[in-house]
N, C-alpha and C positions, 0 to 999 in steps of 0.2 A: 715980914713975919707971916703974914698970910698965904706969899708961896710957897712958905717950909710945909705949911700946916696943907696945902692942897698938893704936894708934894708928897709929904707921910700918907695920905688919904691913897694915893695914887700908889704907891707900895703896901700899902696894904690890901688894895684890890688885886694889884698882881701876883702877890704871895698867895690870897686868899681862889681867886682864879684857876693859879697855877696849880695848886692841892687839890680843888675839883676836877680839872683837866689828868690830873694824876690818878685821881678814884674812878675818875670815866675810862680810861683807857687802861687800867685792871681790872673793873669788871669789865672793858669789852674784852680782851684777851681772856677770861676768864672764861666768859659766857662762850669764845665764836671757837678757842679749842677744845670748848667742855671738859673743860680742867678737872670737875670738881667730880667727875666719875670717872676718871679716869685711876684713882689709888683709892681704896678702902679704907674705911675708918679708924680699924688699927692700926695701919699703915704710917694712917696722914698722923695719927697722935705720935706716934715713933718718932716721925719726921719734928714734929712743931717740937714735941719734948726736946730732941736734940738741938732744935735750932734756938729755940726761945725759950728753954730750962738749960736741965743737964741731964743727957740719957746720951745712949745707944742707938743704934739703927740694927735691924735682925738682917744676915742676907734678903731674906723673903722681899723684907721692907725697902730694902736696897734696890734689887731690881725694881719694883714697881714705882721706885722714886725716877729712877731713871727710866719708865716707861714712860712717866708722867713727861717729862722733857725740861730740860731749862728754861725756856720761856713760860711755860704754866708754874714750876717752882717759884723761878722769879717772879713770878706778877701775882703769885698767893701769899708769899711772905711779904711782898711789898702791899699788899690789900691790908693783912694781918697789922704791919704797921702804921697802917691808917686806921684801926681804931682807936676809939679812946682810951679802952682798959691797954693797951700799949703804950700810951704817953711818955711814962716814966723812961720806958727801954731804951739803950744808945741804940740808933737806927743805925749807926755806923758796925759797931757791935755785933747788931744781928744779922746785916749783909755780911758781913766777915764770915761768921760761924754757919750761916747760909751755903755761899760758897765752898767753905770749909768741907761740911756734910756734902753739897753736889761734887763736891772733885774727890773726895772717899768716895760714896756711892761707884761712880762712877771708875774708878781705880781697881774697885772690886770686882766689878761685872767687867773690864775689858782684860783680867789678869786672867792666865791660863792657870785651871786647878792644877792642882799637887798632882791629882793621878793621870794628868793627861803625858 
């Protein structure tokens, strides 16, 4: 009985570990590609509304999502799901609609316009 119980202890430190290790290594990508000036504030609301409500993305917003890059997208929505007023959210959910929104963006800025 007491190895189940230093057993659970021991999974609970690696889950709880691991989560840290997770929040450290989105802020370091955060901080070392300076994510966070990289897209403007109307921009990033556009972005978050779409990813983690329900809205639109403007072209304007589009490109500057994809300036920002996939690796700062990913490592912002994955920060954003580490907080607590996110709890409730399916994390699976929000990577879905995440990528969803990077692979539009993304579709849109590599299509040639109508007038070309």
């Amino acid at each position: 009985m007491a190895s189940l119980h230093v057993y659970s202890v021991l999974v609970v430190l690696l889950l709880t570990c691991g989560a840290v290790m997770a929040t450290k290594e989105n802020d370091q990508i955060i901080k070392e590609k300076n994510c966070e000036t990289k897209m403007g504030l109307p921009c990033f609301l556009e972005a978050f509304t779409s990813i983690f409500e329900t809205g639109s993305i403007s072209n304007k917003c589009r490109v500057e999502l994809v300036v920002l890059g996939k690796v700062c997208h990913s490592a912002l929505v994955r920060w954003t799901l580490e907080n607590p007023l996110f709890k409730d959210l399916s994390p699976a959910t929000i990577i879905a609609k995440s990528i969803q929104t990077w692979n539009n963006c993304l579709a849109l800025i590599d299509s040639p316009s109508p007038s070309a």
